[in-house]
CHARMM internal coordinates of N, CA and C (Angstrom, degrees):
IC EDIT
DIST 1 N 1 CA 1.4429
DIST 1 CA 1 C 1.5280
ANGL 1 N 1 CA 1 C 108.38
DIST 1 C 2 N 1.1840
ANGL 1 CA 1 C 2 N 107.23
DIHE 1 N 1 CA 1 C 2 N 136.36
DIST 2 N 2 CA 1.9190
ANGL 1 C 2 N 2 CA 113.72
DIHE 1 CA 1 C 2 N 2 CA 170.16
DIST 2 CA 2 C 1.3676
ANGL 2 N 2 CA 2 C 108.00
DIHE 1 C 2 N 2 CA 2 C -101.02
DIST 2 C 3 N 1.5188
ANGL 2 CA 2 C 3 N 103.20
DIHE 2 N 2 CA 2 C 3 N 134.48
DIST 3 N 3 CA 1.7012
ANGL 2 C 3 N 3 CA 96.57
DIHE 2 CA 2 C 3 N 3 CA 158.48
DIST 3 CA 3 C 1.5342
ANGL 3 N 3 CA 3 C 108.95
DIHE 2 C 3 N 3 CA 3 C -83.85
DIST 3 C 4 N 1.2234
ANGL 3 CA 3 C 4 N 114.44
DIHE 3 N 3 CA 3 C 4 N 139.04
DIST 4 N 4 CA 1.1264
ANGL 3 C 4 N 4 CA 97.05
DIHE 3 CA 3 C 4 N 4 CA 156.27
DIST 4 CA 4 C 1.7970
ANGL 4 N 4 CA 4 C 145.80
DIHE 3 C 4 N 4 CA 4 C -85.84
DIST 4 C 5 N 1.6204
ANGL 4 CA 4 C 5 N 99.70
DIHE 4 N 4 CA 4 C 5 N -1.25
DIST 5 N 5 CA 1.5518
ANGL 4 C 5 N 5 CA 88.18
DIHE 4 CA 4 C 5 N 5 CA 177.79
DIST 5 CA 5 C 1.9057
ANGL 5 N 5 CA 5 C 93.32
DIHE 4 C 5 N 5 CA 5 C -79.16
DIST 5 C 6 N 0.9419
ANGL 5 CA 5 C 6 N 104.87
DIHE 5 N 5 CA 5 C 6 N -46.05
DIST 6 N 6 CA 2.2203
ANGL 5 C 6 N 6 CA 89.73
DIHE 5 CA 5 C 6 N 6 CA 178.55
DIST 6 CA 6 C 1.6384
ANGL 6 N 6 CA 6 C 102.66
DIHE 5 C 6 N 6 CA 6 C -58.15
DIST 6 C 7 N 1.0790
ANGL 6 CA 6 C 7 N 141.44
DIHE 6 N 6 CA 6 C 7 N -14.98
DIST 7 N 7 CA 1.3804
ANGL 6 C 7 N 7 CA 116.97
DIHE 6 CA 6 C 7 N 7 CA 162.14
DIST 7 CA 7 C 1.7254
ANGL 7 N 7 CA 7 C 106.82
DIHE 6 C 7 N 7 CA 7 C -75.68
DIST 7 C 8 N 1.1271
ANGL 7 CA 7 C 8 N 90.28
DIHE 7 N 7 CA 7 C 8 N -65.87
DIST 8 N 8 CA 1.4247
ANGL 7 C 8 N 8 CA 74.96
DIHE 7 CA 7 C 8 N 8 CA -173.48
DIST 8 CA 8 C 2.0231
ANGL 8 N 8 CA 8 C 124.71
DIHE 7 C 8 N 8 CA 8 C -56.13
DIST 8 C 9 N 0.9677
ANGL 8 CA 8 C 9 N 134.12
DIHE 8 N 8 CA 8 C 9 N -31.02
DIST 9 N 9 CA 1.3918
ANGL 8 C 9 N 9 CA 144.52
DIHE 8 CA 8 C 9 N 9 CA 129.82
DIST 9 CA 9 C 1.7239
ANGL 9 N 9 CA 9 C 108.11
DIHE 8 C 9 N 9 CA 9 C -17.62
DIST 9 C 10 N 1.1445
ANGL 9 CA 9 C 10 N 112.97
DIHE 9 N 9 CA 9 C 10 N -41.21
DIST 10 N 10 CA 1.5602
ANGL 9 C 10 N 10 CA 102.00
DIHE 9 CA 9 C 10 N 10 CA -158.63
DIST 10 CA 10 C 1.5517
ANGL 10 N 10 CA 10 C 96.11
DIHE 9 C 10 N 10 CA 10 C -93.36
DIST 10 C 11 N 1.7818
ANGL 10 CA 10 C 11 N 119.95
DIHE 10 N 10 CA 10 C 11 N -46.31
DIST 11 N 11 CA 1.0402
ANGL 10 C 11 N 11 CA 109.52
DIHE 10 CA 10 C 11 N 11 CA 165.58
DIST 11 CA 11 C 1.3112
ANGL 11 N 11 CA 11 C 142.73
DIHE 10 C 11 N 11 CA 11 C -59.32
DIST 11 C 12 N 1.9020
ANGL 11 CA 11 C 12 N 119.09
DIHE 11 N 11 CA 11 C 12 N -30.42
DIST 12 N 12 CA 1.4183
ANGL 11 C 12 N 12 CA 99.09
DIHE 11 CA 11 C 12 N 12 CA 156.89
DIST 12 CA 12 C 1.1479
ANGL 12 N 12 CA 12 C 140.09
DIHE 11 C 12 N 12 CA 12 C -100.25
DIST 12 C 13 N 1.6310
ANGL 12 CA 12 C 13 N 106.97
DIHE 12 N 12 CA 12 C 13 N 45.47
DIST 13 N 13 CA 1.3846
ANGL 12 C 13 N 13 CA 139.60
DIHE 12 CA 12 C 13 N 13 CA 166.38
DIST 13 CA 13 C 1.4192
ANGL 13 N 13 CA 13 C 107.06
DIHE 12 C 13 N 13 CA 13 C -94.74
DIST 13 C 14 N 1.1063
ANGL 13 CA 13 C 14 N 114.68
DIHE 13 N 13 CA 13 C 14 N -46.33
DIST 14 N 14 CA 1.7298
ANGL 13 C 14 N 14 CA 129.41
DIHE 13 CA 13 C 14 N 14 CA -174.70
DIST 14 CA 14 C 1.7682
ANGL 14 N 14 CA 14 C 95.24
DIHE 13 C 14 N 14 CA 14 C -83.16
DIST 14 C 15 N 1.1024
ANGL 14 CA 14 C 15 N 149.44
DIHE 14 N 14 CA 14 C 15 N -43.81
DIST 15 N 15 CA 0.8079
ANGL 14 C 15 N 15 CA 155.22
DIHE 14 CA 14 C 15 N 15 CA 148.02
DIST 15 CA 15 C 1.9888
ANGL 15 N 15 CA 15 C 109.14
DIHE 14 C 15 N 15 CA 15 C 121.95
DIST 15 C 16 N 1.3561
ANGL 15 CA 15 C 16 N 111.86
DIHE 15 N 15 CA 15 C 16 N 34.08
DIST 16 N 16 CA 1.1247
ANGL 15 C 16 N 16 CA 141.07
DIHE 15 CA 15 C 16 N 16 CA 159.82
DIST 16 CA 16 C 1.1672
ANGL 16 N 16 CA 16 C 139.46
DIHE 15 C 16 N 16 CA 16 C -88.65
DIST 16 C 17 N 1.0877
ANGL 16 CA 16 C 17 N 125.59
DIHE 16 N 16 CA 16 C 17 N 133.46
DIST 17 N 17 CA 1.4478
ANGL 16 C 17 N 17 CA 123.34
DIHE 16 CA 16 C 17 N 17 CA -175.56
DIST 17 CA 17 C 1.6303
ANGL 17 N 17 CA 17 C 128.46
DIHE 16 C 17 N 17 CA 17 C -63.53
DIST 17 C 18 N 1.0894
ANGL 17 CA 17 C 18 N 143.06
DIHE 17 N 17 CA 17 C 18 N 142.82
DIST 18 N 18 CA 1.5531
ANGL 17 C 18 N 18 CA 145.52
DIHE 17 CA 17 C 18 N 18 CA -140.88
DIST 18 CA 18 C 1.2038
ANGL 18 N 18 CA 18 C 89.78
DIHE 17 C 18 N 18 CA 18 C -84.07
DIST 18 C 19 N 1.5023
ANGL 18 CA 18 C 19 N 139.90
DIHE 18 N 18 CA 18 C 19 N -56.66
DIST 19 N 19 CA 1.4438
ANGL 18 C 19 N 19 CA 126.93
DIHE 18 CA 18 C 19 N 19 CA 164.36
DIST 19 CA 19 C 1.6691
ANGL 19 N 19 CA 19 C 124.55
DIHE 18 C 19 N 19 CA 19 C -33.01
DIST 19 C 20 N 1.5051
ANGL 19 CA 19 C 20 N 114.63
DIHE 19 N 19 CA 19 C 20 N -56.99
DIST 20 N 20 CA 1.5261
ANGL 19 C 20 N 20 CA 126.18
DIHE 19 CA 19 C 20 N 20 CA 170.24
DIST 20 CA 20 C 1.6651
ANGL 20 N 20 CA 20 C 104.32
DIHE 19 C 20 N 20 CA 20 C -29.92
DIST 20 C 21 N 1.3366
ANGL 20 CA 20 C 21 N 108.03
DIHE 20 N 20 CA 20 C 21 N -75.00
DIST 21 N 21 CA 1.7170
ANGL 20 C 21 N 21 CA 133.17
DIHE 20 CA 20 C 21 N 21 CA 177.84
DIST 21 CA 21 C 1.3415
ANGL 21 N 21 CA 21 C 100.32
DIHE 20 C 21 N 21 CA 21 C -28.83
DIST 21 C 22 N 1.4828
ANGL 21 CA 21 C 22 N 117.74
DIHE 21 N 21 CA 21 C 22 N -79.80
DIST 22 N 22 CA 1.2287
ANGL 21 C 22 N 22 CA 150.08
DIHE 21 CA 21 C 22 N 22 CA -174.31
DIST 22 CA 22 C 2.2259
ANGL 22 N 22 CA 22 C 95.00
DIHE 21 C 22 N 22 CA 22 C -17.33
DIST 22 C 23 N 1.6281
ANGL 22 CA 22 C 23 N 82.57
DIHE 22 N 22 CA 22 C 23 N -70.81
DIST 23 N 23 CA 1.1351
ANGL 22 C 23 N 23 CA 103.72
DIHE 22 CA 22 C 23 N 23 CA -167.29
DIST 23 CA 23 C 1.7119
ANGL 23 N 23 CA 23 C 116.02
DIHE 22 C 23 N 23 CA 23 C -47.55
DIST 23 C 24 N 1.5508
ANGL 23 CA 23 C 24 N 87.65
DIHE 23 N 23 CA 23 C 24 N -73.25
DIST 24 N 24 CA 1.6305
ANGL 23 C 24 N 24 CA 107.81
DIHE 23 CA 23 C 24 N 24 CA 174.74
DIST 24 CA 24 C 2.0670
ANGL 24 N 24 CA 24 C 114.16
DIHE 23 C 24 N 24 CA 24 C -40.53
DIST 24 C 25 N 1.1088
ANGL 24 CA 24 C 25 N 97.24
DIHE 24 N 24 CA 24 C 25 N -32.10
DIST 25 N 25 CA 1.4687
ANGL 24 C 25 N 25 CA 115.38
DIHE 24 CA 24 C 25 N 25 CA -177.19
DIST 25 CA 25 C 1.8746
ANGL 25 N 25 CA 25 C 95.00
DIHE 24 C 25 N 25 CA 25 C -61.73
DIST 25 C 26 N 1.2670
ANGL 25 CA 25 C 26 N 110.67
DIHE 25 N 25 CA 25 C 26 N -53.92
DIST 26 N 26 CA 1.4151
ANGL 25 C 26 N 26 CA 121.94
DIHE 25 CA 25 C 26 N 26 CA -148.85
DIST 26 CA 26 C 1.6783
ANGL 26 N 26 CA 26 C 94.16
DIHE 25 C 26 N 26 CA 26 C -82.60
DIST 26 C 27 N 1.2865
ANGL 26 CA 26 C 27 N 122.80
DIHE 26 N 26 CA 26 C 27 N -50.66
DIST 27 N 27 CA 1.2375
ANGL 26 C 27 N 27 CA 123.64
DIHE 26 CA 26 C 27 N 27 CA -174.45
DIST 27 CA 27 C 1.9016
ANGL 27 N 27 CA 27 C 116.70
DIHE 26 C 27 N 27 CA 27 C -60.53
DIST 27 C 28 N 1.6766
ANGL 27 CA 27 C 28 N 106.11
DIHE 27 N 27 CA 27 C 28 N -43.35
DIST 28 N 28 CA 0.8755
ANGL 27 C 28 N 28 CA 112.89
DIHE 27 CA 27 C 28 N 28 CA 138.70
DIST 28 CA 28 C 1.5437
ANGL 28 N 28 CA 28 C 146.45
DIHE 27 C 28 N 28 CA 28 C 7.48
DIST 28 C 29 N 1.5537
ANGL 28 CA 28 C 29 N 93.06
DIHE 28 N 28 CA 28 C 29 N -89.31
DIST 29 N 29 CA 1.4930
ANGL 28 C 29 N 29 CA 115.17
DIHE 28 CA 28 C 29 N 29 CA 175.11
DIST 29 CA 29 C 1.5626
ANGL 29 N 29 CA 29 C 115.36
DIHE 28 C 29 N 29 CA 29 C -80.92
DIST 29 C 30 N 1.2903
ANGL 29 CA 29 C 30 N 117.48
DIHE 29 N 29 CA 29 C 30 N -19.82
DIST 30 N 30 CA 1.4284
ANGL 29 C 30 N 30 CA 122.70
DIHE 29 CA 29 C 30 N 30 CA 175.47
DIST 30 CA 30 C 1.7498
ANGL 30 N 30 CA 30 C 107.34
DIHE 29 C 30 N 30 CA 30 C -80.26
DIST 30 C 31 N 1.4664
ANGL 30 CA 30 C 31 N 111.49
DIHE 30 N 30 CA 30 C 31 N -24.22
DIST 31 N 31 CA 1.3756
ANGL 30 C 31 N 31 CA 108.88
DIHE 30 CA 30 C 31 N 31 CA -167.82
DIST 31 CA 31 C 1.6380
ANGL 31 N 31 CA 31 C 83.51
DIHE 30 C 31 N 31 CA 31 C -76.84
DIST 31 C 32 N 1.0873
ANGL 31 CA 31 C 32 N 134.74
DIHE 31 N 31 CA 31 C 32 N -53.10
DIST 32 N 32 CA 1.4879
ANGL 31 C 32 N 32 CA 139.62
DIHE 31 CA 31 C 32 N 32 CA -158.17
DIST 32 CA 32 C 1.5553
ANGL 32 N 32 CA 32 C 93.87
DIHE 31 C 32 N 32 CA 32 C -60.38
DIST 32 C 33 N 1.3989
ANGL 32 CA 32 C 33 N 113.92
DIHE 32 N 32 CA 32 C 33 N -40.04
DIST 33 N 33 CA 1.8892
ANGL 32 C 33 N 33 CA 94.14
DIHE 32 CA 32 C 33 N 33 CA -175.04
DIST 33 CA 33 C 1.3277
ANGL 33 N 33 CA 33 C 118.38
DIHE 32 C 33 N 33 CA 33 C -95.15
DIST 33 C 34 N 1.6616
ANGL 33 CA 33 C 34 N 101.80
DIHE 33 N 33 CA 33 C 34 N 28.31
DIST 34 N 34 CA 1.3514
ANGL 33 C 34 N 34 CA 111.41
DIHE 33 CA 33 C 34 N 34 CA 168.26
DIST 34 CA 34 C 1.5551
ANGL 34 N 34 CA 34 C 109.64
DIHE 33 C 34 N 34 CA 34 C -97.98
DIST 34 C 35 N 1.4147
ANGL 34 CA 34 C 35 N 99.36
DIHE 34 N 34 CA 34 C 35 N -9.91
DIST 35 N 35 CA 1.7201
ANGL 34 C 35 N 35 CA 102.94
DIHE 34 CA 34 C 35 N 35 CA -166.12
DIST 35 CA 35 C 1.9364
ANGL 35 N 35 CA 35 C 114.49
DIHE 34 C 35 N 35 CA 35 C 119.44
DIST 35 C 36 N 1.6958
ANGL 35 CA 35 C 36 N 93.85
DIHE 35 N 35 CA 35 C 36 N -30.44
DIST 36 N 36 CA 1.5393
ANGL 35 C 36 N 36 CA 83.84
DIHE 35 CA 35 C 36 N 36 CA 175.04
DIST 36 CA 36 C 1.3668
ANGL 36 N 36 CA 36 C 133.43
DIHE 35 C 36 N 36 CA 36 C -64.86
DIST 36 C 37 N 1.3745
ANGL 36 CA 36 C 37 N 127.32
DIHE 36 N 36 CA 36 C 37 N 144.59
DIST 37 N 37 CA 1.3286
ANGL 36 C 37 N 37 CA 135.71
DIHE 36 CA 36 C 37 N 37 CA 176.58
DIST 37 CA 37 C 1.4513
ANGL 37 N 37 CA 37 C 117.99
DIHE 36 C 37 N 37 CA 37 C -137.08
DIST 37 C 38 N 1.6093
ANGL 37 CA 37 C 38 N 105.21
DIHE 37 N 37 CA 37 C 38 N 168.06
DIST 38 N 38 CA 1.5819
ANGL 37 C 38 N 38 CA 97.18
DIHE 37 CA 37 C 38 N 38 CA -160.58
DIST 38 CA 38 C 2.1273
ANGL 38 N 38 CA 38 C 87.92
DIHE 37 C 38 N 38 CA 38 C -127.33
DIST 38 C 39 N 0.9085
ANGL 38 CA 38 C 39 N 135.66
DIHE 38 N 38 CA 38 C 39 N 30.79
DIST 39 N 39 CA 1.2352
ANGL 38 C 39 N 39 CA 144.09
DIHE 38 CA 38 C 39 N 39 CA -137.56
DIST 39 CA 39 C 2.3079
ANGL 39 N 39 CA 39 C 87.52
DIHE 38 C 39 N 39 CA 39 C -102.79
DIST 39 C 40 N 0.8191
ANGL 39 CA 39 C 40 N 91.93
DIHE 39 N 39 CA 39 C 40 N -36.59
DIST 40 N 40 CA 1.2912
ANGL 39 C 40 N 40 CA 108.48
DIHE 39 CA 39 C 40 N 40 CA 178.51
DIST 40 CA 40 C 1.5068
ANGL 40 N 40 CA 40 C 123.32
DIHE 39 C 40 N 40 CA 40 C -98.55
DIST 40 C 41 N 1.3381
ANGL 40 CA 40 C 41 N 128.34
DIHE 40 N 40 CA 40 C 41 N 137.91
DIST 41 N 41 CA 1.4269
ANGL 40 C 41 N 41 CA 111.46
DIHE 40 CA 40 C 41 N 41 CA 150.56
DIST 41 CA 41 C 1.4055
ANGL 41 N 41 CA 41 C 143.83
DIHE 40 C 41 N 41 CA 41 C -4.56
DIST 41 C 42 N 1.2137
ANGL 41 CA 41 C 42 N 94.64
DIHE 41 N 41 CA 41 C 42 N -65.26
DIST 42 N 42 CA 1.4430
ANGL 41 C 42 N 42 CA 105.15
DIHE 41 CA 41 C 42 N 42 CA -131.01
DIST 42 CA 42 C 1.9373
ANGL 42 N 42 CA 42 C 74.78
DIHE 41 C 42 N 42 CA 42 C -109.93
DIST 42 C 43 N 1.3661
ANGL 42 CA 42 C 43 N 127.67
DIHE 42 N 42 CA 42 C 43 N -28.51
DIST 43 N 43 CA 1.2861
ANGL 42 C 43 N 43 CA 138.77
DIHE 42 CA 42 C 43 N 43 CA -178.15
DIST 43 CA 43 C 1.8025
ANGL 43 N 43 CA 43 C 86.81
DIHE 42 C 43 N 43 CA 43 C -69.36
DIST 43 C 44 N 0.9943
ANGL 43 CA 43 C 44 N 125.77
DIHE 43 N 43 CA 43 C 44 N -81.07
DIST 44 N 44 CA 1.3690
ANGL 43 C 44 N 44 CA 122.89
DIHE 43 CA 43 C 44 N 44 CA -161.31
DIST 44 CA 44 C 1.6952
ANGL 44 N 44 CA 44 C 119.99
DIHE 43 C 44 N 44 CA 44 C -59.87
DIST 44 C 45 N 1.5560
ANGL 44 CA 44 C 45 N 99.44
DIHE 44 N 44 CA 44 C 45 N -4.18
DIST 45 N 45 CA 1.6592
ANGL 44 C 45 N 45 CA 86.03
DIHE 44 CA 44 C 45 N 45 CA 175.11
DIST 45 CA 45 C 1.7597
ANGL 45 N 45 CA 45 C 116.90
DIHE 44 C 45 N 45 CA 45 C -116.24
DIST 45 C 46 N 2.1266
ANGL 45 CA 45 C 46 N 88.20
DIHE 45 N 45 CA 45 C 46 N 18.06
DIST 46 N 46 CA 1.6441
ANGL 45 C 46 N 46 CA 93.93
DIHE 45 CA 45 C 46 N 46 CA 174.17
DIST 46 CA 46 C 1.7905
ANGL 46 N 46 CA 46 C 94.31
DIHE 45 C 46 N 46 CA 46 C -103.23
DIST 46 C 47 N 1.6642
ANGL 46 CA 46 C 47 N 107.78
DIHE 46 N 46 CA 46 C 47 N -33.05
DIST 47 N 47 CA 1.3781
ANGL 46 C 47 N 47 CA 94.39
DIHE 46 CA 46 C 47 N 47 CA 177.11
DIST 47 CA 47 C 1.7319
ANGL 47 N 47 CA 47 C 120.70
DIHE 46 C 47 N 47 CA 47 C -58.04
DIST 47 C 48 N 1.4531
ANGL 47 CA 47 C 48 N 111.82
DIHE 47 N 47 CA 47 C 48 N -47.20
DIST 48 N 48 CA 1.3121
ANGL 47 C 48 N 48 CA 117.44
DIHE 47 CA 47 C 48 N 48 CA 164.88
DIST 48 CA 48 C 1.7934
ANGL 48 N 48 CA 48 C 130.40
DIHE 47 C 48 N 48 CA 48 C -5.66
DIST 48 C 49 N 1.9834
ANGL 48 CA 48 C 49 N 59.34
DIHE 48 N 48 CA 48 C 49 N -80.26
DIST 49 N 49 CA 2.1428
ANGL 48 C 49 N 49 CA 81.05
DIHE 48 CA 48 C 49 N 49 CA -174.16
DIST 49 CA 49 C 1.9603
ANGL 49 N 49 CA 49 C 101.00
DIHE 48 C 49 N 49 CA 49 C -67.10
DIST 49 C 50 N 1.4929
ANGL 49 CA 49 C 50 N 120.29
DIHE 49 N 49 CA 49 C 50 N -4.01
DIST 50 N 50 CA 1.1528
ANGL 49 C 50 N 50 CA 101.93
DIHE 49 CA 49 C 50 N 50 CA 170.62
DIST 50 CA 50 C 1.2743
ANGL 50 N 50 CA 50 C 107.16
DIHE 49 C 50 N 50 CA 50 C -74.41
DIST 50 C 51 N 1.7347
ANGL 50 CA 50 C 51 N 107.70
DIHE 50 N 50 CA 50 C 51 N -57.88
DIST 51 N 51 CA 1.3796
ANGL 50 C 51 N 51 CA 105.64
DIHE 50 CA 50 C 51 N 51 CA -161.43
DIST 51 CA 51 C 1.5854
ANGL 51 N 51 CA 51 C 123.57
DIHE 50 C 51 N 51 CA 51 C -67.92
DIST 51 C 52 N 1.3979
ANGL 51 CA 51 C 52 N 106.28
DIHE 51 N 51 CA 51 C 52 N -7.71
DIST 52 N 52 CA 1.5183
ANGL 51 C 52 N 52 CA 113.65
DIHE 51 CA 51 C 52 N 52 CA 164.35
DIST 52 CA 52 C 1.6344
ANGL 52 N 52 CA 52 C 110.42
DIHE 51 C 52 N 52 CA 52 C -57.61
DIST 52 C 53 N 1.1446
ANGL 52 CA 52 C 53 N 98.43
DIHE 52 N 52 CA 52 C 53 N -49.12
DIST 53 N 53 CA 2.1970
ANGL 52 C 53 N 53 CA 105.99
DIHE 52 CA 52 C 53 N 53 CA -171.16
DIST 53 CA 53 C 1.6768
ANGL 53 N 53 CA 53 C 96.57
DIHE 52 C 53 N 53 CA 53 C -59.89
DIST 53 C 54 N 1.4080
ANGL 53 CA 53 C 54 N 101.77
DIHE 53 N 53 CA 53 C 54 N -56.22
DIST 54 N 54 CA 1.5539
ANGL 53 C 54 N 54 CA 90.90
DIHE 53 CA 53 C 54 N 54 CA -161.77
DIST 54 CA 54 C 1.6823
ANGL 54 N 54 CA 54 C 100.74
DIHE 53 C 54 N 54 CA 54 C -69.14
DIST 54 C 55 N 1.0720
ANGL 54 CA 54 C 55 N 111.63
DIHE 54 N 54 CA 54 C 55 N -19.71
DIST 55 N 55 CA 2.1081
ANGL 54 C 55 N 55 CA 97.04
DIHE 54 CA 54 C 55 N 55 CA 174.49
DIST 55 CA 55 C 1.6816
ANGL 55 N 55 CA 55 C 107.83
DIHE 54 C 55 N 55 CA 55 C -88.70
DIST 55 C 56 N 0.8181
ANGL 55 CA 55 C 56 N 104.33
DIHE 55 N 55 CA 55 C 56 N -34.85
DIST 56 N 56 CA 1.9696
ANGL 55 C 56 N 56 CA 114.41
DIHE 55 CA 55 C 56 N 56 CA 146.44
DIST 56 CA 56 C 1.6225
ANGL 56 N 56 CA 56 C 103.11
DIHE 55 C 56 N 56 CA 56 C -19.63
DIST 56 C 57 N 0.7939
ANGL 56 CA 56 C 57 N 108.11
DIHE 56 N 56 CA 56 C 57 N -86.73
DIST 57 N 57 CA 2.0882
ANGL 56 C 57 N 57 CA 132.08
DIHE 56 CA 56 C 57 N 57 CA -172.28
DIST 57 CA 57 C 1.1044
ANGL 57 N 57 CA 57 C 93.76
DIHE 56 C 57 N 57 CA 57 C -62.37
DIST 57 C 58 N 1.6912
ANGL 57 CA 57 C 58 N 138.56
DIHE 57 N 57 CA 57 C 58 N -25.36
DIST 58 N 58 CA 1.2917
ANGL 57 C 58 N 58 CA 110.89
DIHE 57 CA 57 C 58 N 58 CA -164.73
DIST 58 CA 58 C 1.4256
ANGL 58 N 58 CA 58 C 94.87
DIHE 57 C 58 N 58 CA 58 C -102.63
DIST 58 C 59 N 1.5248
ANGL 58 CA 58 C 59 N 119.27
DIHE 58 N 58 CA 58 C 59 N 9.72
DIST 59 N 59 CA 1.6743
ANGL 58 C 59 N 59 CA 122.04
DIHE 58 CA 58 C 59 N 59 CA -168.50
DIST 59 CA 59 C 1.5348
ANGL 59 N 59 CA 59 C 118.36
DIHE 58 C 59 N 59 CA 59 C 76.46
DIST 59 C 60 N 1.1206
ANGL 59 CA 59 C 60 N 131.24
DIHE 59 N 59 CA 59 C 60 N -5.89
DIST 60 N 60 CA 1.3901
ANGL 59 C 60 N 60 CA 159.32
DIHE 59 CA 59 C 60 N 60 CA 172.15
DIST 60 CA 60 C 1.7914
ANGL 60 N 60 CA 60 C 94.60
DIHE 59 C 60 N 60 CA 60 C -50.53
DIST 60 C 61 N 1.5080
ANGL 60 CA 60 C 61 N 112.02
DIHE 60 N 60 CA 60 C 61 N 139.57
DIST 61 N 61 CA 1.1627
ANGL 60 C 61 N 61 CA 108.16
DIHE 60 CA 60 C 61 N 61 CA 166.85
DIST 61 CA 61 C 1.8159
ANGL 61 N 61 CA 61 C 122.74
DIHE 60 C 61 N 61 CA 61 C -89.23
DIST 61 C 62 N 1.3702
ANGL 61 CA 61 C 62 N 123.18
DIHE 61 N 61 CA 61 C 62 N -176.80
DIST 62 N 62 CA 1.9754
ANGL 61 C 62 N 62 CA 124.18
DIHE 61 CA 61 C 62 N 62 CA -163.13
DIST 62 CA 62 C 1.9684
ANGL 62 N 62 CA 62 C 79.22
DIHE 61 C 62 N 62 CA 62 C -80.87
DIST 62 C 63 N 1.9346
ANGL 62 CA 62 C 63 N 111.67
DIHE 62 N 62 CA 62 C 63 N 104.10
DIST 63 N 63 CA 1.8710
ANGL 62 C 63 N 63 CA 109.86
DIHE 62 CA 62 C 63 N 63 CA 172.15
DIST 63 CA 63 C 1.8589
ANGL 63 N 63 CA 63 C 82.54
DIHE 62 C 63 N 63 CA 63 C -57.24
DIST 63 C 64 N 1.0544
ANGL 63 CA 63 C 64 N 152.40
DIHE 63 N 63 CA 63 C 64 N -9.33
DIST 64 N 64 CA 1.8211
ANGL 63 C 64 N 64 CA 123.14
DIHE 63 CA 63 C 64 N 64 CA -169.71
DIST 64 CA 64 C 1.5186
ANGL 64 N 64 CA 64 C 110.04
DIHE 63 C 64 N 64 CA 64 C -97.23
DIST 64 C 65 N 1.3722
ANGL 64 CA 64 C 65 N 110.42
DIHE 64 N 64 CA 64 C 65 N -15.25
DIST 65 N 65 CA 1.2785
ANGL 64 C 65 N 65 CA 108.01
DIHE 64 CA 64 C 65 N 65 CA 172.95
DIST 65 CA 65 C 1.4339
ANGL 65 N 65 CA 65 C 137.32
DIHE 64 C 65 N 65 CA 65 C -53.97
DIST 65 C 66 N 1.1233
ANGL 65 CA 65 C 66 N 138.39
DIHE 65 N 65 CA 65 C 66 N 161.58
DIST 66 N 66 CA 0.9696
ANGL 65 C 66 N 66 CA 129.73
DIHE 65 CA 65 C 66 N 66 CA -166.29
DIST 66 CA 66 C 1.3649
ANGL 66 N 66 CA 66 C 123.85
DIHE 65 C 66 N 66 CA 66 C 28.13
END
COOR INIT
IC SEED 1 N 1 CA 1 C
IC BUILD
């Protein structure tokens, strides 16, 4: 579950738009109930470059950037 006043809080802290958040949040949590984890190195910079592609496709900008 998301709250949404900490999403929205978190994004114009991050300086992203509440949709961006929204998104990145969701892809996120779906990569994790696929099994992905970021607990590791080398684990968190394959989940990454996933969740970059799939916000990629969704037109979404890289949430690690900057």
């Amino acid at each position: 579950m998301l709250c949404a006043p900490v999403v929205e809080r978190e994004a114009h802290e991050q300086g992203k738009t509440i949709a961006a958040h929204y998104a990145h949040l969701l892809v996120h949590g779906t990569l994790h109930a696929q099994g992905y984890d970021h607990e590791r190195v080398r684990d968190a910079r394959v989940m990454e470059a996933r969740e970059r592609e799939i916000l990629a496709a969704l037109g979404f900008a890289d949430p690690y950037e900057g």
